[in-house]
BASEKE-856161 format. One record per residue (C-alpha): x, y, z. Coordinates in steps of 0.1 Angstrom, whole numbers, plus 5000, padded with zeros to 4 digits. Layout:
BEGIN
XYZ ...
//
This chain:
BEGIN
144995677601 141595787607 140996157619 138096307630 135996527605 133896817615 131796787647 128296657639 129296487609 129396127607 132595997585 129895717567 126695637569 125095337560 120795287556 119295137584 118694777590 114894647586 115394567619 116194927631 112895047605 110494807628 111694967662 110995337651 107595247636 106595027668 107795367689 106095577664 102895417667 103495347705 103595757711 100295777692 098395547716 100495587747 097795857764 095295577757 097295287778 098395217817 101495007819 102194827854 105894917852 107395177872 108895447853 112995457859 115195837866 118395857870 119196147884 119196127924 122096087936 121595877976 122396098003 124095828022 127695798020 129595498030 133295418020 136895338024 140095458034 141195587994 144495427980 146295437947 148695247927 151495377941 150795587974 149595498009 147295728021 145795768058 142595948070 143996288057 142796568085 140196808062 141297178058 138197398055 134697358054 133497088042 130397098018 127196948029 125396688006 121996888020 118596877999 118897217985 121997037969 120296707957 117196957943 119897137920 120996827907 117696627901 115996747868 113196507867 110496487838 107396317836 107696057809 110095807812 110795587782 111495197789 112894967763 111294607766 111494297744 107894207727 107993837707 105793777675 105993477657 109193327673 110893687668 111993887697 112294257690 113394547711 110394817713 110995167727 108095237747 106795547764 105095497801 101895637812 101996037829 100295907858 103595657867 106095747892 109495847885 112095677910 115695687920 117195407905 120595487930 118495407959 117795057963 119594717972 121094397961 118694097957 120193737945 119893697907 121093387884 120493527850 123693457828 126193757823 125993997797 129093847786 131993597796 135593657797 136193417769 133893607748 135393967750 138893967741 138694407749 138994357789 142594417805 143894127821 143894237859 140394247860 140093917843 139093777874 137693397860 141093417833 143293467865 141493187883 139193327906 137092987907 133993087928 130993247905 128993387931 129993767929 127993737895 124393637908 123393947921 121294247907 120394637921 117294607924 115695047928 113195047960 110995177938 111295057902 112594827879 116394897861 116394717829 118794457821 121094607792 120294567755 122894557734 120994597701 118694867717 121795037732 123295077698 119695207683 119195487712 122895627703 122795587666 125095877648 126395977684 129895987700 130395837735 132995927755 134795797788 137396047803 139195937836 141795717856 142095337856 137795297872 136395487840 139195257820 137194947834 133695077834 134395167789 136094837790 132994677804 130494847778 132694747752 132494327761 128294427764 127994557728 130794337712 128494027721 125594177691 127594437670 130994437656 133594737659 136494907641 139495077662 140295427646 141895587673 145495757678 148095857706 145696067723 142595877725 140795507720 138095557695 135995237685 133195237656 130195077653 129695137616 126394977609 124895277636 127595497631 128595537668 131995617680 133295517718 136195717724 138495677755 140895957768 143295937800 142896177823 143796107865 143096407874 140896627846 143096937848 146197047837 149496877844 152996987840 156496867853 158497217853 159997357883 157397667892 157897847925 159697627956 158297347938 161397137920 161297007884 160096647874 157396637903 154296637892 152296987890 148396997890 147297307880 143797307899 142497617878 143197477843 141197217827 143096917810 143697007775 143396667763 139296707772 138997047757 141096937728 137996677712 134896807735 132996967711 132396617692 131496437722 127196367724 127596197757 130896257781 130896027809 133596137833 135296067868 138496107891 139096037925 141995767928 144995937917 145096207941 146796067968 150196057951 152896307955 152096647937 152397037940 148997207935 149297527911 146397837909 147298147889 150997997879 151697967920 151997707942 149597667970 149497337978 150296967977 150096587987 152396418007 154796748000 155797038010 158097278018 157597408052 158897788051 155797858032 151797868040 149897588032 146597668013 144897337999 145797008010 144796707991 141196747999 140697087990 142797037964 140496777950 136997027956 138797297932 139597087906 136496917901 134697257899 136997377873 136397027854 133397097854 132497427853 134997437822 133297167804 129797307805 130697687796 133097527766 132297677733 130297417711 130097157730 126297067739 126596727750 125196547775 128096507809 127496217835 129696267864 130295897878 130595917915 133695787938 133995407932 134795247963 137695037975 137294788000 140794678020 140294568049 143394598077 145494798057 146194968020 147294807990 150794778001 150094738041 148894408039 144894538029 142994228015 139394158002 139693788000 136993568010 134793807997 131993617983 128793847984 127394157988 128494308026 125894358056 124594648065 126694588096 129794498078 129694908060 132395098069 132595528071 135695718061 135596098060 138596118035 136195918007 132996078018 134496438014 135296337980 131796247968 130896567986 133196807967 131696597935 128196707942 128797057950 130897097916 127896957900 125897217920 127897507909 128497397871 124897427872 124997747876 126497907848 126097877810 122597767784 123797407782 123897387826 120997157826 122996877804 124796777834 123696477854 124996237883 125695867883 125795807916 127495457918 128795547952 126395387980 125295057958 128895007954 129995027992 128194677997 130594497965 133594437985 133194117970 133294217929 137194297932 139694087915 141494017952 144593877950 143493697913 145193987892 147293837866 147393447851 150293337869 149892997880 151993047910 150593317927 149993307962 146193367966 145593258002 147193368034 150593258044 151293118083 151793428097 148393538083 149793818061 147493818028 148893777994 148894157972 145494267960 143794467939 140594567960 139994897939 138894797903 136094577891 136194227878 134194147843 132194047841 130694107879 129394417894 130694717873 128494627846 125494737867 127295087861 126195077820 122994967831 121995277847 124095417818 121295277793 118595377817 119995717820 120395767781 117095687776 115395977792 117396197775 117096107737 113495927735 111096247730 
//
């Protein structure tokens, strides 16, 4: 079994393609001349996050959750927050596709100073029929629940939309320039069942130009593109910190602990290899737990024994973790990688939760503005998500490597991008209604692929592409 070696150090290395030589001497000689050109294009940044929240009632796997009451204060998404996070520069690289002599190659190439940088979060969804990025019969990588096509969702029309930025352009992913721009880097994805989709989405992308190698153990999925030497690595974590089952306190063995003050060792364990560390959580807090600070108990979800005081419910629960998260990730010894905190992914059930009859059937295009719905349980979860980002900026030389993917508003309008009741290939599922107008069970939280979530390694690509084109 494969291991990994020392951070930094690539286990092979093979010379680069004359394909790979043409793009840096194109972007070579494109940097030379750039001050001398004006491109019509509109430069693309990625680090805005929209200051409107809209979403849903949260639900998990296995817990119902209502519109929890919020203990505390909640933080404020204000613009003093937004202007912490935001670390705009004033080049912008694009990649674009230049054909010579029946060739088609991909050309990174550097904007004009006088462009203006926008917020490619902000924006809406316009009708678009270009073909996928990929198909389901092409990429045997994707789990079957979000198979939607596979489990025989027959209508198509959840694909032929695209975010189009209010201001800009976000460019359609490029598998063979993807693969250039993270040459010799390590990629990770470190979450719950959403982050499982979105590295399961990136993987069908870059399967379709480049082939890959598993090398991966117990603890992590690790897949190698060995002609660029680039490692996608996977690691569960639901809730980024520490976890335990012991009895500690008034809290009774075998239930699940959550130590809000200690970060999940399986992220520390392999962080100082990681070049990019794309991360979330959000979906598994609503199940049953006991929340630990300082090896005491001062909190919990959907428990609790009664004789004692009450510090953090499941809210404020979630606001200290995520600082610790992150805050431990950016002070971590040798680790100088870029982190991309993806933003709450939004669930769309509509007249109930996953197990209370909630459905997202019929769902067959982006919703109005109209149709929107507010929810203070999910919106103080994004909230508590920005101002983590806001204090991990604070501390540490590598503070300024953090950055937000704010998936969060765009999202709120794809009720119709869920697999609905069209989550596994039995024949004889019930997918409609039955007579007493009870829906079939759903799955309105993840993603199907390909469909909508691969908009989410789109502005991926665009945001990896300010950070490692000088």
């Amino acid at each position: 079994m494969r291991t990994f070696g020392k951070a930094g150090q690539p286990s092979w290395v093979k010379p680069p393609c004359l394909c790979s030589v043409a793009v840096v001497m194109v972007f070579t000689m494109g940097m030379l001349i750039a001050p001398l050109m004006r491109l019509s294009r509109k430069v693309i940044s990625a680090d805005d996050p929209s200051t409107q929240l809209v979403s849903w009632v949260e639900s998990s796997n296995n817990q119902v959750v209502e519109d929890l009451p919020v203990s505390g204060e909640i933080p404020q998404v204000t613009d003093e927050v937004l202007a912490t996070i935001s670390d705009s520069k004033d080049v912008t690289p694009t990649i674009v596709e230049e054909e010579k002599d029946g060739e088609v190659k991909h050309v990174l190439q550097l904007p004009s100073q006088q462009e203006k940088q926008c917020n490619i979060f902000e924006g809406k969804w316009i009708e678009n029929h270009s073909e996928p990025l990929y198909q389901n019969e092409t990429c045997p990588f994707l789990s079957q629940g979000q198979n939607c096509p596979g489990n025989g969702r027959s209508d198509s029309g959840y694909l032929n939309w695209k975010w189009k930025p209010t201001e800009c352009e976000l460019t359609r992913f490029d598998g063979l320039a993807f693969l250039e721009l993270m040459r010799g880097k390590t990629l990770a994805f470190i979450g719950d069942s959403v982050t499982r989709n979105q590295y399961e989405a990136l993987m069908c992308m870059l399967l379709q130009v480049a082939s890959a190698k598993p090398t991966g153990n117990r603890k992590f999925q690790r897949w190698v593109f060995r002609g660029y030497d680039f490692k996608v690595i996977r690691i569960w974590s639901s809730w980024l910190v520490h976890v335990s089952t012991d009895s500690i306190d008034f809290a009774p063995a075998n239930m699940t602990k959550l130590h809000l003050d200690i970060l999940d060792e399986k992220i520390s364990e392999f962080l100082p290899m990681f070049d990019v560390l794309v991360l979330a959580s959000g979906h598994w807090w609503p199940k049953t737990a006991a929340y630990i600070i300082d090896g005491k108990v001062v909190g919990g979800q959907t428990w609790w024994n009664g004789t004692y005081e009450k510090k953090y419910d499941v809210l404020a629960g979630y606001g200290v973790a995520m600082k610790t998260a992150l805050k431990a990730i950016i002070a971590y010894p040798d680790y100088k990688g870029l982190t991309i905190l993806r933003t709450y992914s939004p669930e769309h059930y509509e007249g109930g939760e996953w197990n209370t009859g909630g459905s997202c059937t019929g769902k067959t295009k982006p919703l109005e503005e109209s149709e929107l719905a507010r929810n203070s349980y999910a919106d103080t979860l994004y909230a508590h998500q920005i101002e983590a980002v806001k204090e991990a900026r604070r501390i540490g030389e590598n503070a300024t490597r953090i950055r937000v993917m704010d998936i969060t508003r765009a999202f709120s309008y794809r009720a119709d991008g869920h697999p609905g009741p069209y989550r596994n290939r039995n024949p004889n599922k019930v997918v409609e209604r039955g007579r007493n107008g009870k829906p079939p069970p759903q799955d309105c939280l993840h993603w199907c692929m390909p469909g909508p979530i691969d908009t989410w390694n789109e502005y991926l690509f665009a945001m990896l592409q300010r950070e490692f084109i000088p």
